[in-house]
VMD Tcl script that draws the C-alpha trace (Angstrom):
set ca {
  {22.58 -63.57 6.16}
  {20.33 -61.78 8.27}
  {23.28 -58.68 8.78}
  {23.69 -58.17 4.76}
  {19.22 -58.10 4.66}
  {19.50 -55.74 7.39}
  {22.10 -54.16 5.87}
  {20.48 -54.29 2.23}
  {17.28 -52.53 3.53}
  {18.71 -49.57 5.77}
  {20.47 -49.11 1.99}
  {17.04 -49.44 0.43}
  {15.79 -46.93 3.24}
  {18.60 -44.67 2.66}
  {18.01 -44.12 -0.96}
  {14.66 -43.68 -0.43}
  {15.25 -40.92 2.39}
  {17.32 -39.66 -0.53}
  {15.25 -39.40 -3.28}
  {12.79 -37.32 -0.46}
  {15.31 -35.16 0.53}
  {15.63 -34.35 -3.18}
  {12.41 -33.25 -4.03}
  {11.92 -31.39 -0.87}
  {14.76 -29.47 -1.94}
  {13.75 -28.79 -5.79}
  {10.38 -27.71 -3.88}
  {11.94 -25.31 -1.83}
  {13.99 -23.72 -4.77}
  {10.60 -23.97 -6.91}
  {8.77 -21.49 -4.16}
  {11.84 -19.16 -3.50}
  {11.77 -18.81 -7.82}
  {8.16 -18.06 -7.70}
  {8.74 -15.61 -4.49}
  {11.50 -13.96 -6.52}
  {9.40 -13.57 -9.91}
  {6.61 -12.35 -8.01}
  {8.62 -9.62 -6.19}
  {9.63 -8.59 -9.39}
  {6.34 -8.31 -10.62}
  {4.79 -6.37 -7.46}
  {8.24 -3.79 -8.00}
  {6.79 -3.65 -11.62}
  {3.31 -2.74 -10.51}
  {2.38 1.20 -10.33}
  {0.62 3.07 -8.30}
  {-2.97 2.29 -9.48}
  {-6.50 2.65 -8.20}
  {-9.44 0.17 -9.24}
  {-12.59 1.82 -8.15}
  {-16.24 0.50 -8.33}
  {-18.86 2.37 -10.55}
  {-19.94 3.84 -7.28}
  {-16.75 5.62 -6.07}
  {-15.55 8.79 -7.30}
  {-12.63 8.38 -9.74}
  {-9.01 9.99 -9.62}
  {-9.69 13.54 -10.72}
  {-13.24 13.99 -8.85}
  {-11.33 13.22 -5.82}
  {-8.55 15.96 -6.36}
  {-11.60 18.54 -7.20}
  {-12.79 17.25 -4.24}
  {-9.80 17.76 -2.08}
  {-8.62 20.86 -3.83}
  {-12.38 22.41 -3.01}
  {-11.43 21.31 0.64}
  {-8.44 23.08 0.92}
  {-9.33 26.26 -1.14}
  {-12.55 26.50 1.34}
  {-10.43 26.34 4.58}
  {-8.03 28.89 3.20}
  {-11.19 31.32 2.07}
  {-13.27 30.89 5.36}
  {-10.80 30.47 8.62}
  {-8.43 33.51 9.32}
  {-5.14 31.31 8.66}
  {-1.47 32.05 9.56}
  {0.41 32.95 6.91}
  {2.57 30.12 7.32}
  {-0.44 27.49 7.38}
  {-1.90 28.68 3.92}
  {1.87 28.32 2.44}
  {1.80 24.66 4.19}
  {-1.72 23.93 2.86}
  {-0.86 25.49 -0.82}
  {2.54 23.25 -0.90}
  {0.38 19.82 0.06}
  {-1.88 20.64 -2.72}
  {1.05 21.12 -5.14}
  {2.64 17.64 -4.14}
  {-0.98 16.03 -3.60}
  {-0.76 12.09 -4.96}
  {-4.41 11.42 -5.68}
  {-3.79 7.43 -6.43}
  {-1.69 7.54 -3.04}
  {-4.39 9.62 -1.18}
  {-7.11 7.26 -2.49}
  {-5.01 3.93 -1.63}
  {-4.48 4.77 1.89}
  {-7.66 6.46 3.15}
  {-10.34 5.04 -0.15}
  {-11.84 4.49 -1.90}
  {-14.20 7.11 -1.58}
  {-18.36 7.29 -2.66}
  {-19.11 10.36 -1.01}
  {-17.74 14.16 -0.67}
  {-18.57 13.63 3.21}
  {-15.95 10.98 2.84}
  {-13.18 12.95 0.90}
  {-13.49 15.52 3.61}
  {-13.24 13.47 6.40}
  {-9.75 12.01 5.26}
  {-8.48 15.77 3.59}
  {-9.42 16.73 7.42}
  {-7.03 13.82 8.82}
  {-4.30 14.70 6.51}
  {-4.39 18.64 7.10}
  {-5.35 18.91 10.59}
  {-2.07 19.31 11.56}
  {-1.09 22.37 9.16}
  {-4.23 24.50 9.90}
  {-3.47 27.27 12.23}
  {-5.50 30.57 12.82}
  {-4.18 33.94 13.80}
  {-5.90 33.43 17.19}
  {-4.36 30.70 18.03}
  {-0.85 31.80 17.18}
  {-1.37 34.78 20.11}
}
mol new
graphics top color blue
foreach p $ca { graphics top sphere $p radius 0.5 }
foreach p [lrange $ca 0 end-1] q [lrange $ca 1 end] { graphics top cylinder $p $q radius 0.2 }
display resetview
């Protein structure tokens, strides 16, 4: 008697062990479908900016920027080849990238700053090219 009680409870425990085993798995598949349908979502997303009333919006940061640029190219004596490589970033300038990786932005001082990390590299003067 005391085998098929024995016995009779590691089957109890079993099924039990079971049932957990179960739901731990329908868990699992319940997080990896919310993982997928969220992925799908962020892939759905655009490119989009939300700014506070204090920061300057999409197009007074490309006046900004564009100001930038056009004032380097008016008041440093440029290579050739460094206005043409300032002129083609302006043409292919993504304002809602710009802003997402170096913004938002509340002042020009600000705008500047980051138009002077992004060009740095492409400004070259005649006297340095000697």
């Amino acid at each position: 008697m005391e085998i098929s009680s024995v016995t009779g409870a590691y089957t109890s425990s079993a099924k039990a062990a079971e049932e957990v085993e179960e739901q731990d798995s329908k868990k699992v598949e319940e997080e990896k479908a919310k993982e997928k349908t969220s992925q799908a979502n962020k892939k759905d997303e655009k490119d989009s900016v939300e700014l506070s009333s204090s920061d300057y919006d999409e197009s007074d940061v490309e006046t900004k920027a564009n100001n930038y640029v056009q004032n380097i190219i008016a008041t440093m004596n440029l290579t050739e080849e460094s206005k043409a490589m300032l002129q083609q970033y302006m043409n292919t300038f993504d304002v809602a990238k710009f802003i997402k990786s170096y913004g938002p932005f509340s002042s020009t001082a600000e705008i500047s700053a980051a138009m002077y990390a992004v060009t740095s590299g492409m400004i070259k003067t005649q006297q340095d090219d000697q």
